[in-house]
ChimeraX commands (.cxc) that place a marker at each C-alpha (Angstrom):
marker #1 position 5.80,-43.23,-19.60 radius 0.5
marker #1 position 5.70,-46.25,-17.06 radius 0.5
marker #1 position 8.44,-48.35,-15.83 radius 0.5
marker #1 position 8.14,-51.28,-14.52 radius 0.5
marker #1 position 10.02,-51.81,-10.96 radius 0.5
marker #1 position 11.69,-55.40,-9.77 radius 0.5
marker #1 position 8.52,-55.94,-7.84 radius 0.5
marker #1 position 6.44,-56.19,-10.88 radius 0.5
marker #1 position 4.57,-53.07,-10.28 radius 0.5
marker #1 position 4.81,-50.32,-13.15 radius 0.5
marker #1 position 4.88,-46.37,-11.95 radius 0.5
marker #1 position 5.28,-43.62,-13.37 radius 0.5
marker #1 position 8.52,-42.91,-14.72 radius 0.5
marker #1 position 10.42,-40.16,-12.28 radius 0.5
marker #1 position 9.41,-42.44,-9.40 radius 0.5
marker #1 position 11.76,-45.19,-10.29 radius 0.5
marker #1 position 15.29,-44.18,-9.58 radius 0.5
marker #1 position 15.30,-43.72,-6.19 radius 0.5
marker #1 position 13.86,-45.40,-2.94 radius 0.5
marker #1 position 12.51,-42.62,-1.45 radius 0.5
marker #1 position 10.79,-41.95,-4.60 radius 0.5
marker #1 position 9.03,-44.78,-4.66 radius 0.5
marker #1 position 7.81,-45.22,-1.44 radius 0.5
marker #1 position 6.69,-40.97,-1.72 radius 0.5
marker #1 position 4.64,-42.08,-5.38 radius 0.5
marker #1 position 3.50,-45.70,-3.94 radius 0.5
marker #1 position 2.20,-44.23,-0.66 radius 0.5
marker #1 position 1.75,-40.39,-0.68 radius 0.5
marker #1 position 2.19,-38.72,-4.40 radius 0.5
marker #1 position -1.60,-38.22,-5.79 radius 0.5
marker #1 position -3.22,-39.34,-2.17 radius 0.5
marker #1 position -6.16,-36.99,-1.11 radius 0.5
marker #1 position -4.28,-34.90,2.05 radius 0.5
marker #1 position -6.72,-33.05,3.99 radius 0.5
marker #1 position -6.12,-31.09,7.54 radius 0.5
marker #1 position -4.56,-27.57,7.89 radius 0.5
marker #1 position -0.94,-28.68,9.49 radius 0.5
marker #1 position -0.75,-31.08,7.36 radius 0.5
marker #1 position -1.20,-29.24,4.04 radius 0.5
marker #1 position 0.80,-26.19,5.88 radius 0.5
marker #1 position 3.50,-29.11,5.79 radius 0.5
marker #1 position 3.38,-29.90,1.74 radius 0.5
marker #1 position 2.84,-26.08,0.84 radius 0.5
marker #1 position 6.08,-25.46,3.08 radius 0.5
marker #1 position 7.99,-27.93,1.71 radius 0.5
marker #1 position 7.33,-27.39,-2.12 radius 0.5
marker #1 position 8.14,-24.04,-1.28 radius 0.5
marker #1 position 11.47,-24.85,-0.29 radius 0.5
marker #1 position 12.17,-27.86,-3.26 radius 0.5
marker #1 position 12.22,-24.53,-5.43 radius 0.5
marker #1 position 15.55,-24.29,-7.42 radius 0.5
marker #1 position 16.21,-28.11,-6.02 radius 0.5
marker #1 position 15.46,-31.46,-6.57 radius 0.5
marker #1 position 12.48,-33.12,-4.75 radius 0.5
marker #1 position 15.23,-36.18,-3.89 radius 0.5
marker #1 position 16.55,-33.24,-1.88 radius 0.5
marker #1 position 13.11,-32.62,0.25 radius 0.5
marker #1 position 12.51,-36.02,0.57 radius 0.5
marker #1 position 15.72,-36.64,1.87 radius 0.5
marker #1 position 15.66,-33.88,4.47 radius 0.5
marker #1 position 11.90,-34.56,5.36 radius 0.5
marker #1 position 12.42,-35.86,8.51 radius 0.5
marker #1 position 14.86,-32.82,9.81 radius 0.5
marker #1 position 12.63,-30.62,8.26 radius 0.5
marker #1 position 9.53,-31.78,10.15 radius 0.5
marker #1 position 11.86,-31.56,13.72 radius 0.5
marker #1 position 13.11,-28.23,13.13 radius 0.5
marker #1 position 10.07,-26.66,12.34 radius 0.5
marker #1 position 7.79,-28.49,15.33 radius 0.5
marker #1 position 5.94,-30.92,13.54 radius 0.5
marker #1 position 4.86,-27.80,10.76 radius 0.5
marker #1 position 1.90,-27.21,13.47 radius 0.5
marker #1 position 1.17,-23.92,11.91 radius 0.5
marker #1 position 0.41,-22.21,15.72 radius 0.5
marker #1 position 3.66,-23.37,16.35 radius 0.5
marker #1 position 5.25,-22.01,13.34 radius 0.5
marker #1 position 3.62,-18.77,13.53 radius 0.5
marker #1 position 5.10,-18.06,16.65 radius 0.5
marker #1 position 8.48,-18.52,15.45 radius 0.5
marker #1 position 10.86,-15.83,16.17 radius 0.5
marker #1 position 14.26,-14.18,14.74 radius 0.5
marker #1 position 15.94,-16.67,17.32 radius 0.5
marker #1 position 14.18,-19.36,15.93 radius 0.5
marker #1 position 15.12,-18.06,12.22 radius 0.5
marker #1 position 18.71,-18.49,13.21 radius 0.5
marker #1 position 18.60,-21.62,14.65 radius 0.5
marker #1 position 17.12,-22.72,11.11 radius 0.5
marker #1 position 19.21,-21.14,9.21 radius 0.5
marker #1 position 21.98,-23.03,11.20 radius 0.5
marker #1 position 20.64,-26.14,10.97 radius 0.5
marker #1 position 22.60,-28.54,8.17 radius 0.5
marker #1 position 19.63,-30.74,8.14 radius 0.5
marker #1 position 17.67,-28.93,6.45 radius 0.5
marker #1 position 17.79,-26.29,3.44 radius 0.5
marker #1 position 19.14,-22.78,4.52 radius 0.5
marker #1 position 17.80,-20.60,2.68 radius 0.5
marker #1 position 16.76,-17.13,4.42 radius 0.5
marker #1 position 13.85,-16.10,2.01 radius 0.5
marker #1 position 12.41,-19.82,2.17 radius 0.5
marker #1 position 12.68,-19.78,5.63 radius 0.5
marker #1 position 11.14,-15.82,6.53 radius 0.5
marker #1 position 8.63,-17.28,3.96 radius 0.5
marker #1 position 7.56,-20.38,5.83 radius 0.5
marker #1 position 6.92,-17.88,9.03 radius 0.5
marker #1 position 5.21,-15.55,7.39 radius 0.5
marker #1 position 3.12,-17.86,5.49 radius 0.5
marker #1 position 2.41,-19.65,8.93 radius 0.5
marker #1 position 0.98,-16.67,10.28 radius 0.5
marker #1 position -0.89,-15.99,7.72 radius 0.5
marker #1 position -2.67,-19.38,7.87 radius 0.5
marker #1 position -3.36,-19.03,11.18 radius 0.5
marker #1 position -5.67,-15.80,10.30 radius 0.5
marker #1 position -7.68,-18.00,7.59 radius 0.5
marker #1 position -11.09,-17.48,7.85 radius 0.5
marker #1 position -12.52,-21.31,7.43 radius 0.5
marker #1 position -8.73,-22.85,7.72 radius 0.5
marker #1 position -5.96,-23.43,5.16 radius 0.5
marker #1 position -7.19,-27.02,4.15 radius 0.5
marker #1 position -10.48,-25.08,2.99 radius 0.5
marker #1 position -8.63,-22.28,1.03 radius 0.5
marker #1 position -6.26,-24.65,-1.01 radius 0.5
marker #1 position -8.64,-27.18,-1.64 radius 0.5
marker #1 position -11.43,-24.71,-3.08 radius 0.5
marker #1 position -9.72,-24.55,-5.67 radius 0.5
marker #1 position -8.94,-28.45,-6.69 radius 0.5
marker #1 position -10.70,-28.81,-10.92 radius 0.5
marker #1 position -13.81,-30.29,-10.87 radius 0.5
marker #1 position -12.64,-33.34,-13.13 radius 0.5
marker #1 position -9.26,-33.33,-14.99 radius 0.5
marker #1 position -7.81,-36.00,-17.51 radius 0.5
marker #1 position -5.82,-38.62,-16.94 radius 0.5
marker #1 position -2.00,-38.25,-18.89 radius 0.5
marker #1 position -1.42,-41.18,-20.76 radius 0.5
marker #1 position 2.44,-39.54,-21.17 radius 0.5
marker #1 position 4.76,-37.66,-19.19 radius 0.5
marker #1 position 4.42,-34.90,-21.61 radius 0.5
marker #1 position 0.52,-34.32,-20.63 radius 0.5
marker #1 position 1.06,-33.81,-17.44 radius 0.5
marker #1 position 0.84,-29.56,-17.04 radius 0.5
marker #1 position 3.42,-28.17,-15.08 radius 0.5
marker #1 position 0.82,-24.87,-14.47 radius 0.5
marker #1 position -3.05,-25.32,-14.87 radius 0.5
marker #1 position -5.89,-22.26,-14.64 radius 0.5
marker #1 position -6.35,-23.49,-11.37 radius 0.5
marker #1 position -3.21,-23.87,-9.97 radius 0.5
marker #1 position -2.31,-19.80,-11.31 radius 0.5
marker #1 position -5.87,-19.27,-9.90 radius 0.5
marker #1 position -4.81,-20.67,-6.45 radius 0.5
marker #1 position -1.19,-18.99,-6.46 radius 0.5
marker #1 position -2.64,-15.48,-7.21 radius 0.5
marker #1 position -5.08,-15.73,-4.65 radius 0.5
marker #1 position -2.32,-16.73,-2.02 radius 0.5
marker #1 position 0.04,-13.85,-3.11 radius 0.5
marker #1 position -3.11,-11.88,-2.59 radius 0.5
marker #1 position -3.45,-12.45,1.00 radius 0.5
marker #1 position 0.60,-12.69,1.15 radius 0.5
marker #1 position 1.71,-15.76,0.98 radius 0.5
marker #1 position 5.32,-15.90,-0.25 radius 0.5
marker #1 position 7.28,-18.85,-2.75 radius 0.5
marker #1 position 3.97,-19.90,-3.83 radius 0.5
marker #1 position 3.87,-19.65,-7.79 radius 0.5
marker #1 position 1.75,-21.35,-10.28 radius 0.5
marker #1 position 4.15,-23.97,-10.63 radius 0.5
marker #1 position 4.55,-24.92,-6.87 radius 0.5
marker #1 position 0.45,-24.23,-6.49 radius 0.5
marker #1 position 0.36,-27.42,-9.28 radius 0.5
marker #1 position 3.04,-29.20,-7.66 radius 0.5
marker #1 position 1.06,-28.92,-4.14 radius 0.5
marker #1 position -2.44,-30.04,-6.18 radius 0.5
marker #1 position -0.63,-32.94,-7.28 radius 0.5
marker #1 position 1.16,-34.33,-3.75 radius 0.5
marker #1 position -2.15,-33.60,-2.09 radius 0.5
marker #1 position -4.50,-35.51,-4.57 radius 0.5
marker #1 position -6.32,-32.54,-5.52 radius 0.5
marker #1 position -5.27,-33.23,-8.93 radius 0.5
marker #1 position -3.92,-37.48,-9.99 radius 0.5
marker #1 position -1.42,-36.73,-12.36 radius 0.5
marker #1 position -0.23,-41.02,-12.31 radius 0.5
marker #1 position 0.24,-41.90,-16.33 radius 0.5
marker #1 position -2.28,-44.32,-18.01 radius 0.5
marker #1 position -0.65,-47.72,-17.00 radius 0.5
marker #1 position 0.77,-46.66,-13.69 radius 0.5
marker #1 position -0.40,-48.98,-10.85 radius 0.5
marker #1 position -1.59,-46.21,-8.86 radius 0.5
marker #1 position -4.06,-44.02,-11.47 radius 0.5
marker #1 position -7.33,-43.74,-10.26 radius 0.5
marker #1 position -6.74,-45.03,-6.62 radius 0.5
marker #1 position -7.30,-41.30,-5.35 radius 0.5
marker #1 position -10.21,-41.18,-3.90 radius 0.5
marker #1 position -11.18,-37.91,-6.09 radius 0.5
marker #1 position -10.35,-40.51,-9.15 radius 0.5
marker #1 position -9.64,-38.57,-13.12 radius 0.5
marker link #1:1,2 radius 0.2
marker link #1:2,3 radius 0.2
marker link #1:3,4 radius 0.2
marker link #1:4,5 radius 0.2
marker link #1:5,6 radius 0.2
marker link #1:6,7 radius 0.2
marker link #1:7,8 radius 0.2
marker link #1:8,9 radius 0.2
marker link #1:9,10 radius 0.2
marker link #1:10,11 radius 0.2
marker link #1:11,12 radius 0.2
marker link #1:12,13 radius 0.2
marker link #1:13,14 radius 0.2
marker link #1:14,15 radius 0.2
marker link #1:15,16 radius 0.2
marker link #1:16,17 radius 0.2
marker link #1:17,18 radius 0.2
marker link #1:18,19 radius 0.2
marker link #1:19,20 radius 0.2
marker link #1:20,21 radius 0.2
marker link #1:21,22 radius 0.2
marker link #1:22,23 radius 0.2
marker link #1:23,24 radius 0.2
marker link #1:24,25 radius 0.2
marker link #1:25,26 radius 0.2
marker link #1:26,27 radius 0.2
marker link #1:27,28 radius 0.2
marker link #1:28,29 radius 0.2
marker link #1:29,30 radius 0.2
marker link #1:30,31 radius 0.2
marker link #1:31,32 radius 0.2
marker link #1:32,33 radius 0.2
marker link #1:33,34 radius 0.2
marker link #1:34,35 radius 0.2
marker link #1:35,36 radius 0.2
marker link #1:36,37 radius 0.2
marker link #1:37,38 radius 0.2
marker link #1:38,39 radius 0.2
marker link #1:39,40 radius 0.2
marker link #1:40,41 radius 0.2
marker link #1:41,42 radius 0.2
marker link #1:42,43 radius 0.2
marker link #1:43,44 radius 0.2
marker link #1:44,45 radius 0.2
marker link #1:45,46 radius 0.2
marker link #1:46,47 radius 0.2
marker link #1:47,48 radius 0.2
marker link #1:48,49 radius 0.2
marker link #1:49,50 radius 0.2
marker link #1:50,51 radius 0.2
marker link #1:51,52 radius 0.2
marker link #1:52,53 radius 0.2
marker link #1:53,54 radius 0.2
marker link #1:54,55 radius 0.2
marker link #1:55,56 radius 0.2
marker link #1:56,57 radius 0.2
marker link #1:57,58 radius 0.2
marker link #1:58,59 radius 0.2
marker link #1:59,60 radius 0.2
marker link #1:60,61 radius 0.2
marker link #1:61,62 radius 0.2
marker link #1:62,63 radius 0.2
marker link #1:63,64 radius 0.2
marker link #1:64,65 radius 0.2
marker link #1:65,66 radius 0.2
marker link #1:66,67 radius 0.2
marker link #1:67,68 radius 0.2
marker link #1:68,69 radius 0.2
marker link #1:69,70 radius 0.2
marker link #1:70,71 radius 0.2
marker link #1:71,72 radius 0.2
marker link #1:72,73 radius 0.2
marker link #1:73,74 radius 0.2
marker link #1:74,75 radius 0.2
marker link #1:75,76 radius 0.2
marker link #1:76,77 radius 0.2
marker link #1:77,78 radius 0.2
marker link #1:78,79 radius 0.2
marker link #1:79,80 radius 0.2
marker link #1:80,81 radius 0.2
marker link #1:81,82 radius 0.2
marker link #1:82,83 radius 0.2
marker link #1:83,84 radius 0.2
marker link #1:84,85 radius 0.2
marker link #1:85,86 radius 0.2
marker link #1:86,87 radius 0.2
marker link #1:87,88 radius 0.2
marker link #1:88,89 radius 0.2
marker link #1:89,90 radius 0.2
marker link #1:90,91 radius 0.2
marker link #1:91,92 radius 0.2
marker link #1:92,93 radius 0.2
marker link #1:93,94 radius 0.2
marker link #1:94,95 radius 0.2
marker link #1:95,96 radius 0.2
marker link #1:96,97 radius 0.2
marker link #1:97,98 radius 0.2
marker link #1:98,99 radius 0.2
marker link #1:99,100 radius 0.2
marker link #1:100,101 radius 0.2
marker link #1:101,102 radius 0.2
marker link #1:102,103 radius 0.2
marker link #1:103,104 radius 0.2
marker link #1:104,105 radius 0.2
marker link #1:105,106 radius 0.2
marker link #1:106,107 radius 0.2
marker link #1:107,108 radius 0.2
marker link #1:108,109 radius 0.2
marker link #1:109,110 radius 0.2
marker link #1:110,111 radius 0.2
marker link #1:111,112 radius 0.2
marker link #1:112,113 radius 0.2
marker link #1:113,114 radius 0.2
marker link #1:114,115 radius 0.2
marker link #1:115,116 radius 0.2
marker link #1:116,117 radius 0.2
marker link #1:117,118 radius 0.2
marker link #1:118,119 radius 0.2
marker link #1:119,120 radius 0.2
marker link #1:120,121 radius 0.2
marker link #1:121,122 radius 0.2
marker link #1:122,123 radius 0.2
marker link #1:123,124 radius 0.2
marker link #1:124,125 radius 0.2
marker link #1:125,126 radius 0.2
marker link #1:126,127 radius 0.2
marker link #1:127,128 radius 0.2
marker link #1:128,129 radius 0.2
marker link #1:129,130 radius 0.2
marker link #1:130,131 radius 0.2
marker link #1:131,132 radius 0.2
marker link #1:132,133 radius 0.2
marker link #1:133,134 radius 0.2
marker link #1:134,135 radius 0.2
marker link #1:135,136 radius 0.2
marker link #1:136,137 radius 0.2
marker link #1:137,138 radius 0.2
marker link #1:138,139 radius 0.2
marker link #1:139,140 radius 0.2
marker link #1:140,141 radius 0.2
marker link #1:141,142 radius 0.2
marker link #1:142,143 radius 0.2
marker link #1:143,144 radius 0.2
marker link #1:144,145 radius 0.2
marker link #1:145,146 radius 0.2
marker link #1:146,147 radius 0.2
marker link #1:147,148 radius 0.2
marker link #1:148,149 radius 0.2
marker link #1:149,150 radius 0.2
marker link #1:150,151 radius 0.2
marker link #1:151,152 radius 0.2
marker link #1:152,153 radius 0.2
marker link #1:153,154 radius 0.2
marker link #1:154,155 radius 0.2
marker link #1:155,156 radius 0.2
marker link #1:156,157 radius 0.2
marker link #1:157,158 radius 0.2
marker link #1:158,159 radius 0.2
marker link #1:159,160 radius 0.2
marker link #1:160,161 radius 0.2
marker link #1:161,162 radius 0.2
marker link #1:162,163 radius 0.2
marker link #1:163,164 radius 0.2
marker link #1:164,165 radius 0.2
marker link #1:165,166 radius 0.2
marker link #1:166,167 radius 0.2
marker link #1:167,168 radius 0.2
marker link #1:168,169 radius 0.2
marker link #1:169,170 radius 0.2
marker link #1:170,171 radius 0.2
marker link #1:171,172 radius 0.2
marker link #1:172,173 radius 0.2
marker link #1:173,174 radius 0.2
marker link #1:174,175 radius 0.2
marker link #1:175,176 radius 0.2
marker link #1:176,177 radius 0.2
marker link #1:177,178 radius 0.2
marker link #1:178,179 radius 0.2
marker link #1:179,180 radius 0.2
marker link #1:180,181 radius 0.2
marker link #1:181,182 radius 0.2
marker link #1:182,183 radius 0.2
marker link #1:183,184 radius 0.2
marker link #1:184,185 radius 0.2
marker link #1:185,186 radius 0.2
marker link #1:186,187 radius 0.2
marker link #1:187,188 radius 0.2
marker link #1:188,189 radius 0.2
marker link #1:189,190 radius 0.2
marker link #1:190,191 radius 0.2
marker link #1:191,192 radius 0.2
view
C-alpha cells in the first residue's frame, strides 16, 4: 500500500506517520550503503530496534552515534567495562546490557574480518528479487537473509537473526523492498 503525503509524493505506507520516517524512507531506507563503519552502524542499530519500534532508533540516532564514537568499529572494539557503564547510563540511548555487550563484541569481531564487514554482509545481497506491489509481499525473512544471520552467529556475532539480517538488507539497499507505486522503487542503484 502507498499513501500519498501533502507534498504530492506517494511512499510506502509505514513511512507516513512520522517525520523522521519520512525523511529515513525518502533519503536512506532502500539506498545502496557501502563501507565497513558505516554498515557496522545499521547492523548495530537494528540490533538494538529489537523488541522496539524503529521511531525509537530513529529518534535516538543521533545519541546513539555520540555515545558509541561515530560506530568506528576500531573504536568500538576497544570499548571497555567502563565504557559499558557509561552506556548503560546514558538516557539517550537504549540501555539494554545484552544489546550493548553485543555491539562490543560484534565490533571486535568485525575488526578480525578477513576482506572487511561491508564485503561479508553484502556477499550475500539476492541476485535479483521482486518488487512488492503490497505490504503483504514484502518477506520479513528471505533464504538469504537466514543465510547471512547463520553465517554471522557462526563467527559470533550476537542479536543478529534472520529477521534483523532482512531488516539490515533492506536499510542498506541490498534488497528495495519500496511497494509498486511508491516514488522511490527502483531508484536503488541495484534496482528489482
Amino acid at each position: 500500500m502507498t499513501t500519498p503525503a501533502r507534498d504530492g509524493k506517494v511512499r510506502c505506507g509505514w513511512a507516513t506517520s512520522a517525520p523522521e520516517y519520512i525523511r529515513y524512507h525518502d533519503e536512506e531506507w532502500g539506498v545502496v550503503l557501502r563501507g565497513d563503519d558505516a554498515l557496522f552502524e545499521r547492523l548495530c542499530l537494528e540490533a538494538f530496534q529489537s523488541g522496539l519500534s524503529w521511531i525509537t532508533i530513529l529518534r535516538k540516532r543521533p545519541a546513539f552515534r555520540t555515545a558509541f564514537a561515530g560506530f568506528r568499529i576500531a573504536a568500538v572494539a576497544d570499548f571497555d567495562e567502563h565504557d559499558a557503564l557509561r552506556l548503560m547510563a546514558d538516557p539517550g540511548i537504549v540501555r539494554n546490557r545484552q544489546k550493548i555487550d553485543a555491539a562490543l563484541s560484534n565490533a571486535r569481531i568485525s575488526l578480525e574480518l578477513d576482506g572487511g564487514l561491508d564485503a561479508l554482509l553484502w556477499s550475500f545481497a539476492p541476485v535479483h528479487t521482486t518488487r512488492p506491489h503490497s505490504p503483504a509481499e514484502v518477506p520479513a525473512i528471505t533464504a538469504e537473509s537466514t543465510a547471512l544471520a547463520k553465517d554471522l552467529k557462526g563467527r559470533g556475532f550476537r542479536f543478529v537473526g534472520p529477521t534483523t539480517a532482512y531488516a539490515l538488507m533492506q536499510a542498506t539497499g541490498m534488497v528495495d523492498d519500496h511497494v509498486s507505486g511508491c516514488w522511490r522503487a527502483g531508484q536503488s542503484a541495484r534496482g528489482a
